[in-house]
C-alpha positions as CSV (number, residue, x, y, z in Angstrom):
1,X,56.2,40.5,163.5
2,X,53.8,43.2,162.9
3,X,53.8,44.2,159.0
4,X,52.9,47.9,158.7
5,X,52.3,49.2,155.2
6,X,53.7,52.7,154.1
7,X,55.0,54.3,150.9
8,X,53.4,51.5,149.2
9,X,56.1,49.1,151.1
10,X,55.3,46.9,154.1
11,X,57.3,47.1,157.1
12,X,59.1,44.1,158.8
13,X,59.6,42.5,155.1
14,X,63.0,41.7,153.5
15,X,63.1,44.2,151.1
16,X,65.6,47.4,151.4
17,X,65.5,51.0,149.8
18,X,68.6,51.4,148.3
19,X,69.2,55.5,147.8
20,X,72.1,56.5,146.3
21,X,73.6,60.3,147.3
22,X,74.1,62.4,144.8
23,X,76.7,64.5,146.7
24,X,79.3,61.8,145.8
25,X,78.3,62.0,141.5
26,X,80.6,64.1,139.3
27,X,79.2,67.6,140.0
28,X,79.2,68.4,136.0
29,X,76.9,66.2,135.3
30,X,74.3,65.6,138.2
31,X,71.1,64.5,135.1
32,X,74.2,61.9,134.1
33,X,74.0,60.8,137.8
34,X,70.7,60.3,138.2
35,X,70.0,58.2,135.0
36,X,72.7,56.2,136.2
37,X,70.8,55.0,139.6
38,X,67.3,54.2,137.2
39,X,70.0,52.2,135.6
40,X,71.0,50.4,138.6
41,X,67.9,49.7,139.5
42,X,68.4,51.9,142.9
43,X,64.8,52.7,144.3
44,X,65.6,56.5,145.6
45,X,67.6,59.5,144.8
46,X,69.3,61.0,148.2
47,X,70.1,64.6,147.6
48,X,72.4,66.4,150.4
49,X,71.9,69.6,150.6
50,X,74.6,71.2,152.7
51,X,75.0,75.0,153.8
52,X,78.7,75.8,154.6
53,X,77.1,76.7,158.1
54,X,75.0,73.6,160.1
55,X,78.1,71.9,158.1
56,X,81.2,73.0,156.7
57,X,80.3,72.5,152.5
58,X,78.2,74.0,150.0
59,X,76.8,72.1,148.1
60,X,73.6,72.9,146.1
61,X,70.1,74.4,146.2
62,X,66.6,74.0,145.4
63,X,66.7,75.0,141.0
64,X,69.1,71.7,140.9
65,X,66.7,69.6,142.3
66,X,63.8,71.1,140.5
67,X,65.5,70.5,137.0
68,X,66.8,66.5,137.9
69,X,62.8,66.4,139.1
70,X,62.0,67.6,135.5
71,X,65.3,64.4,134.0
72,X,63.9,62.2,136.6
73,X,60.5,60.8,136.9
74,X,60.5,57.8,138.1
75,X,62.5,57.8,141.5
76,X,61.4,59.7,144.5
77,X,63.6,62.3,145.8
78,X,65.0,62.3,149.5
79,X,65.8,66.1,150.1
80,X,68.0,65.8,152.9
81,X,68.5,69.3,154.3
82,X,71.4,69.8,156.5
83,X,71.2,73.0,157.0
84,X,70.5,76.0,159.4
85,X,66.9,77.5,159.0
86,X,65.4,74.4,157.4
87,X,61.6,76.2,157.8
88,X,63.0,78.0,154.5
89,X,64.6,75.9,153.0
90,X,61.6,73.3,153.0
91,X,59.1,76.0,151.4
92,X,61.6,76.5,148.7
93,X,62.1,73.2,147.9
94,X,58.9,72.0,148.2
95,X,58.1,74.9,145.6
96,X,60.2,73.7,142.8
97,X,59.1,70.2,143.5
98,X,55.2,71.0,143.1
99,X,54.5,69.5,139.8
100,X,56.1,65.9,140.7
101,X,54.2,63.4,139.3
102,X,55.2,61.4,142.4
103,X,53.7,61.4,145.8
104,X,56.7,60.4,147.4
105,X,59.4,62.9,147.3
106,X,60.2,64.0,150.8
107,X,62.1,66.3,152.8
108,X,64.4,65.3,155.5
109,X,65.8,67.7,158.1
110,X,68.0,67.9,160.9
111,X,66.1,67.8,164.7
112,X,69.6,69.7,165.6
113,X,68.9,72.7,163.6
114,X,65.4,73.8,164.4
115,X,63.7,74.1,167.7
116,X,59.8,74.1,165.8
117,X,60.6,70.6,164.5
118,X,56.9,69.5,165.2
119,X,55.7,72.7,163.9
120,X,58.1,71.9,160.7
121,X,56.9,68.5,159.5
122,X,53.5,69.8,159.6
123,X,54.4,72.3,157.9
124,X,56.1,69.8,155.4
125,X,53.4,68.0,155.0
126,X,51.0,70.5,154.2
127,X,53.3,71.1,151.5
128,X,53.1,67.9,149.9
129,X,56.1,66.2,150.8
130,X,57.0,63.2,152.8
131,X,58.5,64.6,156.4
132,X,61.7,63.1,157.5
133,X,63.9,64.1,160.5
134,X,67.5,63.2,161.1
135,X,70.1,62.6,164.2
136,X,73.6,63.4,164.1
137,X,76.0,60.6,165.8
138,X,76.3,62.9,169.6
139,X,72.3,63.1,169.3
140,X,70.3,59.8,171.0
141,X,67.8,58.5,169.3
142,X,65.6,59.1,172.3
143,X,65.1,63.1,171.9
144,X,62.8,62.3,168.7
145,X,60.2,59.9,170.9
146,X,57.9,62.9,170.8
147,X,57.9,62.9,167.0
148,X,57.8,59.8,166.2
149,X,53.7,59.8,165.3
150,X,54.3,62.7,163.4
151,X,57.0,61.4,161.1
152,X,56.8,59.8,157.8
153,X,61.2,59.0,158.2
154,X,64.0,58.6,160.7
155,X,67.4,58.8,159.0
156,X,70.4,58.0,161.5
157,X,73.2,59.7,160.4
158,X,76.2,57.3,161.4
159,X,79.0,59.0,160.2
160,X,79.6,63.2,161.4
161,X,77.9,64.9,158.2
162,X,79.5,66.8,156.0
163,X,82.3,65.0,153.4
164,X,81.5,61.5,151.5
165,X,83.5,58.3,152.0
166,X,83.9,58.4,155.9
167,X,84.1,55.1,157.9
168,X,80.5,54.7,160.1
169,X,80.4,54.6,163.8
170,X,79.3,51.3,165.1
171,X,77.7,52.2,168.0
172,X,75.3,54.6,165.8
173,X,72.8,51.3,164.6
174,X,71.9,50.5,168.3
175,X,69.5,53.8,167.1
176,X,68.7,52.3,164.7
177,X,67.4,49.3,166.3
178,X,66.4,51.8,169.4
179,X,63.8,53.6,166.8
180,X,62.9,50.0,165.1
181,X,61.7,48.4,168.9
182,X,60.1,51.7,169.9
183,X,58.3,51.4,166.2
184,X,57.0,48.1,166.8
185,X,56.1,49.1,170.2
186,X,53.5,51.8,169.6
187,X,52.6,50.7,165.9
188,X,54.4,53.4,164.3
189,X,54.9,53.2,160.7
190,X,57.5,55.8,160.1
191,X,60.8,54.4,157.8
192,X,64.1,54.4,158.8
193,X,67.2,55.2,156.9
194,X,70.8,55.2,157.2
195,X,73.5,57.4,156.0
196,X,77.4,57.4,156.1
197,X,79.6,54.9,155.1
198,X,77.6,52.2,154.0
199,X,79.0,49.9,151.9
200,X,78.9,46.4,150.2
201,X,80.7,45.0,153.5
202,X,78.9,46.9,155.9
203,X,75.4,46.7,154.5
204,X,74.3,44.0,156.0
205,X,74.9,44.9,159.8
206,X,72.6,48.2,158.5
207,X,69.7,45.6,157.4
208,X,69.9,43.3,160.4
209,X,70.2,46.3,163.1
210,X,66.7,47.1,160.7
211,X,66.8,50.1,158.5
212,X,64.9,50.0,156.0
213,X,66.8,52.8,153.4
214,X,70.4,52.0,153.0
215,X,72.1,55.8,151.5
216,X,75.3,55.0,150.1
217,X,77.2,57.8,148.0
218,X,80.7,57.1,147.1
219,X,80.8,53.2,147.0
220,X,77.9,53.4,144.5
221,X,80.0,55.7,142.4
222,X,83.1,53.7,142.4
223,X,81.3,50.3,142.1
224,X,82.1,48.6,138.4
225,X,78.7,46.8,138.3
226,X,76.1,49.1,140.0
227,X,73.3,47.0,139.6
228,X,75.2,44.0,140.8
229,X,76.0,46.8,143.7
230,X,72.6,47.6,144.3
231,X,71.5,44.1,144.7
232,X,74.1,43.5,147.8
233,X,72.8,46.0,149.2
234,X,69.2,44.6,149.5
235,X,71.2,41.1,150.5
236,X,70.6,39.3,147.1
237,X,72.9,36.8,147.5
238,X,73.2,36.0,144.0
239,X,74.5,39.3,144.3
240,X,79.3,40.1,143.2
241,X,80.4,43.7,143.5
């Protein structure tokens, strides 16, 4: 197996990226939220940022992420931006994200919503930021081959985005191990994640199919022991939720 480093981690080891969504924390106390995933030794923060027009909710904007940036600085932020006109939504985000002391926030958005989307992780980029693109489950995995070099992250979403605590659609990680053989094939060195409905039971499917990131919102809310949570989810098996 070919071990590719990047973001400081080496591809084709064990090790998973746990990032816990925000969009499933009480929403009166998001800087409670995130001190609660340092706690849990998580290794990301997944923020959704929804529209009410590429998907039905409305969820938040760029001054909330700027002010957990300012609670927060140890964990890198995942932007995830489903949302129509991401092109302005990544300047404004990347904006109130300029003075992280981290070099590994990034912004994720949707290849659905843009028609530019080479044009937009350059543009991401030059910002800063990490450049991630994201599938929804009617989307193959094959429209992104031309991006591939260009990316920094893949995230597969396997569940129809929009509400928390959904059940994930099987068939969704054959993308997942779709992008991880075409990866390996050209020596690519982008990450990939998965979002929607992943779980203590499910996790492990996630890993073997070979995502790297494992989102999980609303079973790392409800979990009694996060950091006992958090450890399944990399497959410690040491590990009781």
């Amino acid at each position: 197996m070919t071990i590719v480093p990047v973001w400081g981690i080496l591809i084709g080891m064990p090790s998973t990226i746990v990032a816990p969504s925000i969009l499933s924390a009480d929403f009166s106390d998001f800087g409670g939220a995130v001190t609660t995933m340092e706690d849990s030794g998580a290794d990301w923060v997944h923020l959704d940022v929804m529209d009410g027009q590429f998907v039905p909710p409305l969820t938040f904007g760029p001054q909330l992420a700027g002010d957990l940036r300012r609670r927060s600085r140890k964990l890198p932020f995942d932007i995830h931006l489903m949302v129509q006109n991401p092109e302005a939504m990544a300047r404004a985000f990347a904006s109130t994200l300029a003075d992280s002391p981290l070099k590994d926030d990034a912004i994720t958005f949707h290849l659905e919503a843009t028609v530019h989307a080479h044009r937009l992780i350059q543009e991401i980029r030059g910002l800063g930021m990490k450049a991630g693109i994201s599938i929804v489950p009617s989307t193959p995995s094959a429209m992104l081959d031309e991006l591939l070099p260009f990316v920094d992250l893949v995230l597969v979403m396997t569940v129809n985005p929009g509400w928390g605590g959904q059940k994930p659609i099987p068939q969704c990680l054959d993308k997942v191990r779709n992008l991880g053989l075409r990866r390996r094939e050209r020596g690519l060195a982008f990450l990939i994640s998965v979002d929607g409905g992943i779980n203590a039971g499910n996790s492990g499917e996630a890993r073997e199919a070979g995502a790297d990131i494992l989102v999980a919102g609303s079973a790392f809310f409800a979990a009694p022991d996060k950091k006992a949570f958090v450890r399944n989810l990399r497959g410690d098996p040491s590990s009781r939720v």
